[in-house]
ChimeraX commands (.cxc) that place a marker at each C-alpha (Angstrom):
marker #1 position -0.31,15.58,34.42 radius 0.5
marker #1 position -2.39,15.40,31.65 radius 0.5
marker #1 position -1.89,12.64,28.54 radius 0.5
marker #1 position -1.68,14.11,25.66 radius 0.5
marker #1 position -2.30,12.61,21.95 radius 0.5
marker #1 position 0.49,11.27,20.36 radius 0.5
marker #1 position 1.91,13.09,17.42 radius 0.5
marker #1 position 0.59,11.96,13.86 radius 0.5
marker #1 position -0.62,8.83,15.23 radius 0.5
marker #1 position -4.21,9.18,13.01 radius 0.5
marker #1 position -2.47,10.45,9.90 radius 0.5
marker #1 position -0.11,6.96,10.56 radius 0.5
marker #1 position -2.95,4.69,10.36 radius 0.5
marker #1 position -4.89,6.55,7.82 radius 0.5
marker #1 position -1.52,5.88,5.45 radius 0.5
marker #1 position -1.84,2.52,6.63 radius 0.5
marker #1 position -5.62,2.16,5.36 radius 0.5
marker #1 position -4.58,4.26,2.41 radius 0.5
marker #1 position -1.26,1.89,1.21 radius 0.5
marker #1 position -3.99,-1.28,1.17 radius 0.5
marker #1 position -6.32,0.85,-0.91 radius 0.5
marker #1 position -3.59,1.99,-2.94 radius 0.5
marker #1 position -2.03,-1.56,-3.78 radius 0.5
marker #1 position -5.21,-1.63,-6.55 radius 0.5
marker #1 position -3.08,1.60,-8.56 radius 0.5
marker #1 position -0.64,-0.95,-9.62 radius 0.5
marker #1 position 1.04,-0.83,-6.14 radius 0.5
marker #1 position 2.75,2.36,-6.77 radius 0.5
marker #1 position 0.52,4.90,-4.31 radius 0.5
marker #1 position 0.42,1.43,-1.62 radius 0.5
marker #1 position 4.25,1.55,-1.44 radius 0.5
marker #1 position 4.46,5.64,-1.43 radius 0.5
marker #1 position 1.67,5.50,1.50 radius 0.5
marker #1 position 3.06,2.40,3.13 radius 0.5
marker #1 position 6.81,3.76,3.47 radius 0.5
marker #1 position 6.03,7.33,4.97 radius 0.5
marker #1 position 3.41,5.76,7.65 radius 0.5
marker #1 position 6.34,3.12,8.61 radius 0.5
marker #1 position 8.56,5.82,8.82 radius 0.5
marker #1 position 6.06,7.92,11.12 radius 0.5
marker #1 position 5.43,4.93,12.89 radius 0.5
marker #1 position 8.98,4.73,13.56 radius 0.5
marker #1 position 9.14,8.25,14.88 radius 0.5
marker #1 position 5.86,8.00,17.27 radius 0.5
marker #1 position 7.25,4.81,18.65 radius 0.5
marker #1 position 10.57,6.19,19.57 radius 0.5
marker #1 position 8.56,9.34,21.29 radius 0.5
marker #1 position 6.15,7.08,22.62 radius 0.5
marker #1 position 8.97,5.01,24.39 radius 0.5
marker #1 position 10.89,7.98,26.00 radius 0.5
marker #1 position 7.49,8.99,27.66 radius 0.5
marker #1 position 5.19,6.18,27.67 radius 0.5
marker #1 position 3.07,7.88,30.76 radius 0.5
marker #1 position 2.84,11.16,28.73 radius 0.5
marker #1 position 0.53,9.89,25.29 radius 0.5
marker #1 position -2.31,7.91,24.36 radius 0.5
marker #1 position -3.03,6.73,20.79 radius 0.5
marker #1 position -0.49,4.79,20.73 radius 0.5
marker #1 position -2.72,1.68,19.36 radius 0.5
marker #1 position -3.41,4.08,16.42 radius 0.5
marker #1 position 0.55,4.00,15.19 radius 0.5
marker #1 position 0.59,-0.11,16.23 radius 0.5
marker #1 position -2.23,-0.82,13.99 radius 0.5
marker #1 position -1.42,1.73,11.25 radius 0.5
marker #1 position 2.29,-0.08,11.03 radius 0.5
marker #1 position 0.49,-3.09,10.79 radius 0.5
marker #1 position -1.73,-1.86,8.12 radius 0.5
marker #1 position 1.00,-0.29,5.82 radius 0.5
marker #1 position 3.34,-3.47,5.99 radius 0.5
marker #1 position 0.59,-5.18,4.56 radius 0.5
marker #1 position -0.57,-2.47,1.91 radius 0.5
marker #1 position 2.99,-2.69,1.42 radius 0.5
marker #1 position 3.49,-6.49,0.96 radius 0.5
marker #1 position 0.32,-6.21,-1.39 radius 0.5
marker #1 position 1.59,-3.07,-3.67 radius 0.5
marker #1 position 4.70,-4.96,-4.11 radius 0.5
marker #1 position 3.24,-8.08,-5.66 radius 0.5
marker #1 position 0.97,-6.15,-7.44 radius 0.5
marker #1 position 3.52,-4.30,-9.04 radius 0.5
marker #1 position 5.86,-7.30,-9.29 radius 0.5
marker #1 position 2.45,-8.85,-11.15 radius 0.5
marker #1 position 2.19,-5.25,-13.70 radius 0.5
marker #1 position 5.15,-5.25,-14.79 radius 0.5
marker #1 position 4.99,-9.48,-15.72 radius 0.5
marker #1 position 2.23,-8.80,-17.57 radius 0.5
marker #1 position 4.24,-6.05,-19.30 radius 0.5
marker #1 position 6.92,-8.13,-20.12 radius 0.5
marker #1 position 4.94,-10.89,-20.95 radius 0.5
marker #1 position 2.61,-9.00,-23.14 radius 0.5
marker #1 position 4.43,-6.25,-24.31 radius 0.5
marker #1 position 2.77,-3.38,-22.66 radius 0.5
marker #1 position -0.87,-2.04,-23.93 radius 0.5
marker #1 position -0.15,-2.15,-27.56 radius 0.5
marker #1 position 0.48,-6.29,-26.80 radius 0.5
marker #1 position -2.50,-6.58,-24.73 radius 0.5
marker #1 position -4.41,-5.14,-27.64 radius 0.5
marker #1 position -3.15,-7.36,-30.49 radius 0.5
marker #1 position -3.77,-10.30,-27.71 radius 0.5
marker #1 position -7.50,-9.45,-27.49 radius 0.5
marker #1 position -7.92,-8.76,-30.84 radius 0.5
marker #1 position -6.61,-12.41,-31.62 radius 0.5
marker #1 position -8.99,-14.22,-29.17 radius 0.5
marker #1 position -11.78,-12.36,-30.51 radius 0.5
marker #1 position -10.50,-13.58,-34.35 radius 0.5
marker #1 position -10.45,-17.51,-32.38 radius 0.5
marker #1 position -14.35,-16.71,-31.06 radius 0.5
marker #1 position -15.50,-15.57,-33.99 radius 0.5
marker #1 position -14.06,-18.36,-36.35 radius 0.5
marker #1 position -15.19,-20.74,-33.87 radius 0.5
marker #1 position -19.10,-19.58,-33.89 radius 0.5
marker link #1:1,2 radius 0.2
marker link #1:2,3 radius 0.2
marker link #1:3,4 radius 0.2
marker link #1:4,5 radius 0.2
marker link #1:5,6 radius 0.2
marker link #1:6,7 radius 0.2
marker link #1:7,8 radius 0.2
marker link #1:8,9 radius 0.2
marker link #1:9,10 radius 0.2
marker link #1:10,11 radius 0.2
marker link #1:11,12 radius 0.2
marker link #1:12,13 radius 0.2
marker link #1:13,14 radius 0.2
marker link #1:14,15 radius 0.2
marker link #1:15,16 radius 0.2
marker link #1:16,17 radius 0.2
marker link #1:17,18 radius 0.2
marker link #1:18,19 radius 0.2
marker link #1:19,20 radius 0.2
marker link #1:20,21 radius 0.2
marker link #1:21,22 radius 0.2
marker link #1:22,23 radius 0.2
marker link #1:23,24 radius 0.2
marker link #1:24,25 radius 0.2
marker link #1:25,26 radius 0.2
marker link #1:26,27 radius 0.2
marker link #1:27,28 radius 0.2
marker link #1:28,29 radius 0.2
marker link #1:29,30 radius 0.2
marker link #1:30,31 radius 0.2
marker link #1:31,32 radius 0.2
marker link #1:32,33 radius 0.2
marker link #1:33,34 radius 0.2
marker link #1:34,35 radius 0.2
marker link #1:35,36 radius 0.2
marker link #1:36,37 radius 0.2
marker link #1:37,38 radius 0.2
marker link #1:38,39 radius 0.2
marker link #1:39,40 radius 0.2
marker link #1:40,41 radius 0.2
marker link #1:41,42 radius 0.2
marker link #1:42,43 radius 0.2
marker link #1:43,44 radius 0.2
marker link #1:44,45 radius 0.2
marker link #1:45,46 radius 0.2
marker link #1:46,47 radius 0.2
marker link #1:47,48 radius 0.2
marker link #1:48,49 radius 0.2
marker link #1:49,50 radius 0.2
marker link #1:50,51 radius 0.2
marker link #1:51,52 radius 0.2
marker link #1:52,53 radius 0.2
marker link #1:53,54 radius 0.2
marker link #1:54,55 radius 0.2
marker link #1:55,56 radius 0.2
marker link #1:56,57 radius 0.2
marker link #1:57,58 radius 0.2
marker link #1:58,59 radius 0.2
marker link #1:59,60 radius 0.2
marker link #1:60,61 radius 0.2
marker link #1:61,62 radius 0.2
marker link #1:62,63 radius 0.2
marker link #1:63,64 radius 0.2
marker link #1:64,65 radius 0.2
marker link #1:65,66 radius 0.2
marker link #1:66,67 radius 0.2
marker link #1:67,68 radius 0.2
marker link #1:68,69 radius 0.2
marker link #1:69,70 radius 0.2
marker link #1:70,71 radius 0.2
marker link #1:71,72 radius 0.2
marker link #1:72,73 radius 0.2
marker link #1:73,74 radius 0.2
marker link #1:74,75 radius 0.2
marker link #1:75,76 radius 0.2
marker link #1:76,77 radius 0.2
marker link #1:77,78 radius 0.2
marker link #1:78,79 radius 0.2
marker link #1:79,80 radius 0.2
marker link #1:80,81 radius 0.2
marker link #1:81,82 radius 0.2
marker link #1:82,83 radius 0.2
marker link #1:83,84 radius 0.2
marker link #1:84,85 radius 0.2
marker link #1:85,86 radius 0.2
marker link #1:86,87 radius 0.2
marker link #1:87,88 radius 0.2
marker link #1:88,89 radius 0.2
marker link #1:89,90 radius 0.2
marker link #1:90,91 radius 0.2
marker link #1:91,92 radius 0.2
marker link #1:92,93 radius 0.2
marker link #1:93,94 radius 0.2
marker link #1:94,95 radius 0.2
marker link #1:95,96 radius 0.2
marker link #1:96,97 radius 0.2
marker link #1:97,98 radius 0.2
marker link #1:98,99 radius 0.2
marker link #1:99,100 radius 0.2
marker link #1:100,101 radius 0.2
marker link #1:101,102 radius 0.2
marker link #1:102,103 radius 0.2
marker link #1:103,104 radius 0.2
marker link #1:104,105 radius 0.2
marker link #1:105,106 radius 0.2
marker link #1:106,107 radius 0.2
marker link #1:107,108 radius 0.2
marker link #1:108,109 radius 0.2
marker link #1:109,110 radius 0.2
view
């Protein structure tokens, strides 16, 4: 009999590239990409154990879980680290009146 590709495992490690790349948009697209490819993964592993002898690719869906629990790790501190700096700032309108005061402190100090 013939092995067959498994089902989605590509698309599950091109969400697991995509959550790293995504943990730089304030971690919001990293955790959206990183939870649906461990949720695939979880899927193509449970096929891929009733049948082992029956797909290949299955080092696709082992790497891609790998890759999104790390995107995932990473969008998670990066939006734990966004919202700090909203908090600590006050959002944009704080980050403004902070940069606005350290050029003031440059400019007195030339």
């Amino acid at each position: 009999m013939q092995k067959q590709q498994l089902p989605n495992s590509t698309l599950i490690l091109i969400f697991g590239i995509l959550s790293i790349i995504g943990c730089c948009c304030y971690g919001l697209v990293g955790i959206i990409f990183g939870i649906i490819a461990l949720v695939m993964a979880k899927r193509a592993t449970a096929i891929y154990n009733a049948n082992p002898e029956l797909y290949t690719g299955y080092n696709n869906v082992k790497t891609g879980k790998i890759l999104a629990i790390i995107g995932l790790v990473l969008s998670i501190l990066s939006l734990i680290g966004t919202i700090a700096s909203f908090i600590m700032y006050g959002g944009i309108e704080g980050m403004q009146e902070m940069q606005e005061e350290i050029l003031r402190e440059i400019q007195e100090n030339q």
